[in-house]
Short mmCIF file of the C-alpha atoms (twelve columns), coordinates in Angstrom:
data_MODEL
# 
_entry.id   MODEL 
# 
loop_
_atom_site.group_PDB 
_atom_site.id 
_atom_site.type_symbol 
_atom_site.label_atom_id 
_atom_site.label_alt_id 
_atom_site.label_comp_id 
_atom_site.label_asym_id 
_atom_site.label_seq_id 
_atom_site.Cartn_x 
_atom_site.Cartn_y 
_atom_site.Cartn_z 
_atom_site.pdbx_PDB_model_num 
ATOM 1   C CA . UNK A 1   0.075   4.273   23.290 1 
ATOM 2   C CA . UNK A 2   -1.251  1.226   21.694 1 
ATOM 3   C CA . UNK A 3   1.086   -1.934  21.422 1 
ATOM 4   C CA . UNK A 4   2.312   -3.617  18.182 1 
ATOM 5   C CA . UNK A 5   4.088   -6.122  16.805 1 
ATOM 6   C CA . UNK A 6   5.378   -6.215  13.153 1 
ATOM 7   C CA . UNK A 7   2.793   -7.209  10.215 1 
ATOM 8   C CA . UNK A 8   3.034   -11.512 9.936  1 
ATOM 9   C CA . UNK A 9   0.742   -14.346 8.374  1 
ATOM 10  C CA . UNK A 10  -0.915  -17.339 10.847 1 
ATOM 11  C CA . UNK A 11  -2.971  -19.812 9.539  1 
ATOM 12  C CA . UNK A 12  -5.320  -22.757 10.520 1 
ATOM 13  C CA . UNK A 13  -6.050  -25.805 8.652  1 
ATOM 14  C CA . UNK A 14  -8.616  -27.809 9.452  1 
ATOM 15  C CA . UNK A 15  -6.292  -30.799 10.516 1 
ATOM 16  C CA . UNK A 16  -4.290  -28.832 12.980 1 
ATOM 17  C CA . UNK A 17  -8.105  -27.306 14.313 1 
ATOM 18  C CA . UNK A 18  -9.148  -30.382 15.281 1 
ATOM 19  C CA . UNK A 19  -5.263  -31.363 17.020 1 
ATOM 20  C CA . UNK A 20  -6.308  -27.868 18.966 1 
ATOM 21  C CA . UNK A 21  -9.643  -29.224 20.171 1 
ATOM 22  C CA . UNK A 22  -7.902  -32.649 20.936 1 
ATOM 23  C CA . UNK A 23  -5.192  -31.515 22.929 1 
ATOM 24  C CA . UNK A 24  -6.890  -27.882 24.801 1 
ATOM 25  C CA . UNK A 25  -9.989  -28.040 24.716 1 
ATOM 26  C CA . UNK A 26  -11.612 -32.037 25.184 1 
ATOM 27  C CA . UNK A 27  -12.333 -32.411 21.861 1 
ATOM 28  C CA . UNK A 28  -16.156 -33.041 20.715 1 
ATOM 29  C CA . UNK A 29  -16.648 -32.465 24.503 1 
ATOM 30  C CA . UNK A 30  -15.829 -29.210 24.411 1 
ATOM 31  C CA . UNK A 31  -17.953 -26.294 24.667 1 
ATOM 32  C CA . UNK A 32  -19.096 -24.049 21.614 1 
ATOM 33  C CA . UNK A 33  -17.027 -21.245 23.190 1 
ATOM 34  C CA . UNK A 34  -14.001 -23.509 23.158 1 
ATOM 35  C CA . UNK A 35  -14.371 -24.550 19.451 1 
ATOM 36  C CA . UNK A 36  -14.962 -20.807 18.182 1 
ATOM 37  C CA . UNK A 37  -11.695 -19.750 20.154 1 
ATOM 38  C CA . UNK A 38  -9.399  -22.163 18.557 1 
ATOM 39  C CA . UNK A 39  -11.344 -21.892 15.050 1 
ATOM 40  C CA . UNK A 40  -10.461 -18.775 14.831 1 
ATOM 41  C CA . UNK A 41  -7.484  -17.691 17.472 1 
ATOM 42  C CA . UNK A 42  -4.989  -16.509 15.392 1 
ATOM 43  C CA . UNK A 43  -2.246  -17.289 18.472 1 
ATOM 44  C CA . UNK A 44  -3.139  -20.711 18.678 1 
ATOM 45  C CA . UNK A 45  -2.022  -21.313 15.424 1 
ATOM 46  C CA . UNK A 46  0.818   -23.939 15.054 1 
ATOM 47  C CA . UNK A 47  1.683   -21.267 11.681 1 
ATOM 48  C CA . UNK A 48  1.276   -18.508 13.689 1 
ATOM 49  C CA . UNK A 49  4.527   -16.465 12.004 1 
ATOM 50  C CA . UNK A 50  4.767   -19.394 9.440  1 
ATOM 51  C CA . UNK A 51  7.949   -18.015 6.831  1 
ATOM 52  C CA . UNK A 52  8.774   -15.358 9.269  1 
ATOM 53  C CA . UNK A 53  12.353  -15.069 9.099  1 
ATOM 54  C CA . UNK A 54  12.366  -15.787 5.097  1 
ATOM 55  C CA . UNK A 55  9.601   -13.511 3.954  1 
ATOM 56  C CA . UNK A 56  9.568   -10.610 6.484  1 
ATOM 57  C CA . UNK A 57  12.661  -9.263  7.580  1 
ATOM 58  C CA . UNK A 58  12.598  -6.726  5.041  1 
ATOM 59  C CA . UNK A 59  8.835   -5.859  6.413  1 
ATOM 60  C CA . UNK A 60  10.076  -5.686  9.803  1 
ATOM 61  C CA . UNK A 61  13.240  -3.529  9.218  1 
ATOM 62  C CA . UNK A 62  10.594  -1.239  7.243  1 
ATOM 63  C CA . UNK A 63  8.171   -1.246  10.518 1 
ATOM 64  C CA . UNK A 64  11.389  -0.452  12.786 1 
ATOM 65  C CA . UNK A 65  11.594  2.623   10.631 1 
ATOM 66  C CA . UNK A 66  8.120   4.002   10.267 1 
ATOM 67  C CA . UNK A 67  6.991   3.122   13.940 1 
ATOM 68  C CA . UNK A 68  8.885   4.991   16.756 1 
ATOM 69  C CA . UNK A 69  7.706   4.615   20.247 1 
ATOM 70  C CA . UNK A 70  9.564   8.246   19.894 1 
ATOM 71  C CA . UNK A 71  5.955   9.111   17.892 1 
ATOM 72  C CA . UNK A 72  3.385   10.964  19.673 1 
ATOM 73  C CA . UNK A 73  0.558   8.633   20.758 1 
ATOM 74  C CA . UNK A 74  -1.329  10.555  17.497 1 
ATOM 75  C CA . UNK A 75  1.298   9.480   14.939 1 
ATOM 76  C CA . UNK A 76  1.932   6.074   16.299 1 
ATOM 77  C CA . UNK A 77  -1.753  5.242   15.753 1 
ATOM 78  C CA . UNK A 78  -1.333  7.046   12.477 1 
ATOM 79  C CA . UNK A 79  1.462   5.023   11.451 1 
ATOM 80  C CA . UNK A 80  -0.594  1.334   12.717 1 
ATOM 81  C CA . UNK A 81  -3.665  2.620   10.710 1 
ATOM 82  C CA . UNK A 82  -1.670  3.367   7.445  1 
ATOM 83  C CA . UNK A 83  0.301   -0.803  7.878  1 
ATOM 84  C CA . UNK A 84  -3.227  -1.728  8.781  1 
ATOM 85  C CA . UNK A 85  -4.657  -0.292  5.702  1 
ATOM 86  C CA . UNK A 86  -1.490  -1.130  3.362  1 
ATOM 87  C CA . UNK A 87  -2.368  -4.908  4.662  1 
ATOM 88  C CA . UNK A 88  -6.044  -4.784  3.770  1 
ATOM 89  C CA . UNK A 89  -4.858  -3.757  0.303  1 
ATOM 90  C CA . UNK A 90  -2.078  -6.228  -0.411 1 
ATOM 91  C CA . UNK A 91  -4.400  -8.810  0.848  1 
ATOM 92  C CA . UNK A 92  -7.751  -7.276  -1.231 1 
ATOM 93  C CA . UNK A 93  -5.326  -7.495  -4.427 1 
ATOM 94  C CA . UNK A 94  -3.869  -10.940 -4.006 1 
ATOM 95  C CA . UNK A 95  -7.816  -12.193 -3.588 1 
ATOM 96  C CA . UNK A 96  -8.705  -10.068 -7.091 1 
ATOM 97  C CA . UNK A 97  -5.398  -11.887 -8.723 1 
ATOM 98  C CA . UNK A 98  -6.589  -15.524 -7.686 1 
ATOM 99  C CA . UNK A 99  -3.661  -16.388 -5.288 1 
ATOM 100 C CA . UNK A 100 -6.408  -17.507 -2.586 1 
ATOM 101 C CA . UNK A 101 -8.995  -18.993 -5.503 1 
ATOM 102 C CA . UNK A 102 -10.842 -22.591 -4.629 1 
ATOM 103 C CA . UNK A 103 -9.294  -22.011 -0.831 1 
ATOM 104 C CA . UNK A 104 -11.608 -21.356 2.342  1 
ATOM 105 C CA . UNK A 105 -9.493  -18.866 3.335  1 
ATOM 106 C CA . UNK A 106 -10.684 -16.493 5.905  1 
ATOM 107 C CA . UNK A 107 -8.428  -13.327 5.304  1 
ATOM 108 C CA . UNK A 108 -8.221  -10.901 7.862  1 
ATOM 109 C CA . UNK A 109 -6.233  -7.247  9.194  1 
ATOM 110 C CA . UNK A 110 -6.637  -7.162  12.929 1 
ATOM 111 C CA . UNK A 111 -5.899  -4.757  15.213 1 
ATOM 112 C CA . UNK A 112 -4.968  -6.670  18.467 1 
ATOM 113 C CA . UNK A 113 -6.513  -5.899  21.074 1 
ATOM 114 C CA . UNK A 114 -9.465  -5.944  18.682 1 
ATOM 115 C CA . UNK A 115 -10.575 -2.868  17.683 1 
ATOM 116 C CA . UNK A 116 -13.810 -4.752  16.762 1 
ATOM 117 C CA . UNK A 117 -15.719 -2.508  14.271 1 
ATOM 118 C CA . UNK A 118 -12.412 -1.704  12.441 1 
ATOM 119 C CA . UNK A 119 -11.816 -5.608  12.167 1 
ATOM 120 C CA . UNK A 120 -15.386 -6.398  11.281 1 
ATOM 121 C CA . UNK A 121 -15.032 -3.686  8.503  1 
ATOM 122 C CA . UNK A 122 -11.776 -5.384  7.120  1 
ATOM 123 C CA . UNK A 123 -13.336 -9.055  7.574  1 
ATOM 124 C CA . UNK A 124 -16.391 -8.245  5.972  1 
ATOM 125 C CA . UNK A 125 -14.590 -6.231  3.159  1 
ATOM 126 C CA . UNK A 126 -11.877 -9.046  2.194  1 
ATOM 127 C CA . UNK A 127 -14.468 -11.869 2.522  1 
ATOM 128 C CA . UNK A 128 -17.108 -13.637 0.984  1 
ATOM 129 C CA . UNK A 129 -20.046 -13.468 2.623  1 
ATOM 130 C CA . UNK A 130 -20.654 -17.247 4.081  1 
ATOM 131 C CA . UNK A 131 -17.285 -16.985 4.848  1 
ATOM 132 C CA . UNK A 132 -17.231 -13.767 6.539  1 
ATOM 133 C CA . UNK A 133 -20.702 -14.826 8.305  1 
ATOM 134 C CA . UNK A 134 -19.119 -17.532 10.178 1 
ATOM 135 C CA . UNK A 135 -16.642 -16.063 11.977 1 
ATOM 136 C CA . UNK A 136 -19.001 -13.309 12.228 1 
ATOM 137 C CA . UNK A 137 -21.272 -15.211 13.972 1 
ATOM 138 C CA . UNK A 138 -18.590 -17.186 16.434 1 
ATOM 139 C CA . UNK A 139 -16.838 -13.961 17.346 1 
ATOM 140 C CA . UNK A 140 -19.218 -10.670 17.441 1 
ATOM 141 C CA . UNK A 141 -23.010 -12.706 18.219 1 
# 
């Protein structure tokens, strides 16, 4: 049985990138391997879980419900696909409605551990394509 953790939002800006070179990683010394980690490490994130407690409790109570360990290893990963896809949507549909408009916002729906073709389908899906080609190219080349 895969592992999981309840649906939450990290984020990255720029400012706090370069604090995460600075402090881990030797900043402007550090190696390209380095920088693409902590451009795009979603647990490095000083936001990681940023609103947690005021935005989703109710999502978590919801996630306690649907997703038993009781599940058979079939329906648990039947149950993380369906949140996973729900995600994808909610996140496809606040793009379309211009909540993330004039932002360089990489949205993404990850399984963790990566699942990679499933999250480059999602990435590439919920991106534009300079966008999506970035992390593309710092995390699958």
């Amino acid at each position: 049985m895969m592992d999981c953790a309840v649906p939450c939002i990290t984020a990255l800006s720029e400012e706090a990138y370069q604090r995460l070179l600075e402090e881990y990683a030797d900043g402007d010394d550090s190696s390209k391997e380095d920088r693409s980690y902590y451009r795009w490490a979603y647990a490095e994130s000083s936001y990681l879980g940023f609103g947690y407690e005021e935005y989703f409790n109710e999502v978590s109570d919801c996630f306690s419900k649907d997703v038993s360990y009781a599940l058979s290893d079939t329906e648990f990963t039947e149950h993380i696909n369906d949140w996973l896809e729900a995600m994808v949507k909610v996140m496809k549909t606040l793009k379309e409605k211009g909540l993330f408009e004039g932002r360089r916002i990489l949205l993404l729906a990850e399984q963790q551990p990566s699942d990679t073709d499933y999250n480059v389908d999602n990435a590439r899906y919920l991106n534009d394509e300079t966008l999506f080609g970035a992390w593309y190219k710092d995390n699958m080349e």
